[in-house]
C-alpha positions, 0 to 999 in steps of 0.5 A: 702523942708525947713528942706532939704535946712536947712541941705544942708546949714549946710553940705555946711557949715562944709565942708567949715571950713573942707577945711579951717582948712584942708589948715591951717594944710598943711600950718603948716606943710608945713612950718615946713618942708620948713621953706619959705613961697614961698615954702608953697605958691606954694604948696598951690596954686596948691591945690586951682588951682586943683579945677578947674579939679573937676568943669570940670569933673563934667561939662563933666560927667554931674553931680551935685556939690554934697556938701557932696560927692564933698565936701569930694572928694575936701579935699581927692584930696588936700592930693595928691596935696600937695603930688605930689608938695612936691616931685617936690619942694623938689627936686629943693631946694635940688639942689639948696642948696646942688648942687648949680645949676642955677635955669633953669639948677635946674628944669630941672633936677627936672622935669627929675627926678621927672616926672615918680613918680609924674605920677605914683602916679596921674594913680595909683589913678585915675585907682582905682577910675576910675570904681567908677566914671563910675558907676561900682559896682563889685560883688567879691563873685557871679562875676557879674558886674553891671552898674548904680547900686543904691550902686554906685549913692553914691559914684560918686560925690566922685570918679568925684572929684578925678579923674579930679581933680587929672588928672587936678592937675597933669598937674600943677604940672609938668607944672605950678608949675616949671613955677612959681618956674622959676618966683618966684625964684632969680638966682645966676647971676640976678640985686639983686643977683649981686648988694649985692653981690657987695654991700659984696663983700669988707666986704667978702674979707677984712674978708678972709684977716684978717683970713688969716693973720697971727696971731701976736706972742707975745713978750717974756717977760724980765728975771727976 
């Protein structure tokens, strides 16, 4: 019992520092690629969020939180996460930036265009893992299909942990995350927009005055 507890203690944590380094390399890369914290701070957000899915699943198939397999499904399921919300947050800045489009009319259009993908990558995943999660082993060379078989045992806490994490992340997604991105987000005509735009606003048309000026001919010099 003690050398069991000892490497459930020491598996519980590496995991740990697994998640952890596994969210700081998302956190780089992610900024690298937005270059905004708020941004990075959504996407990451979602993935903590997901967890909550893994604990409910595990809940309703009656399992126990397994370090090992759990664990590894948690870090699996984070890949995903951070997939989907790419797609999403991606698509808003874009039509923010190169469109300039009002933040409601923005992600409206984002969730539009980006539901059928992000909903096809969450089926596409949760239907390849399903069988696993219920205890399905396929056996392709003699075709039979046992249930309950001790290979599967294994393998449950793994699949559970994707399945409902990844079906409970997939609602955020769609749902919580243009939430946020509608509360984070400045519009173009709210208090702070509007009192530096009024705030610039003499030095921007002073500066189109000056530029459309013209120019001052120099005078001729005198013949020698």
């Amino acid at each position: 019992m003690a050398g069991e507890d000892e490497e459930q203690a020491a598996a519980s944590a590496f995991l740990a520092k697994a998640f952890v380094a596994a969210l700081f390399l998302i956190f780089i890369v992610l900024l690298a690629q937005f270059n905004r914290f708020l941004s990075v701070g959504l996407v990451l957000v979602a993935v903590v969020m997901s967890t909550i899915g893994v604990f409910l699943g595990l809940m309703i198939m009656n399992q126990p939180f397994s370090v090992v397999m759990t664990g590894i499904g948690v870090i699996a399921l984070a890949g995903i996460v951070v997939n989907n919300n790419i797609v999403l947050i991606d698509t808003y800045d874009h039509l923010r930036r190169d469109q300039d489009m009002d933040k409601l009319e923005a992600i409206l259009q984002t969730c539009r265009e980006r539901a059928r993908p992000v909903v096809l990558t969450a089926l596409t995943a949760i239907l390849g893992v399903l069988p696993i999660a219920f205890g399905y082993n396929l056996e392709l060379l003699s075709h039979e299909t046992t249930f309950g078989a001790p290979s599967t045992q294994w393998w449950i806490a793994l699949s559970s942990a994707i399945v409902f994490g990844l079906a409970f992340s997939t609602v955020l997604t769609l749902i919580v995350t243009p939430s946020m991105l509608m509360i984070v987000t400045r519009s173009k005509d709210s208090k702070v927009t509007r009192f530096f735009s009024r705030i610039a606003g003499p030095f921007r048309r002073r500066k189109g005055q000056d530029a459309a000026r013209p120019a001052k001919r120099a005078k001729p010099e005198p013949a020698e």
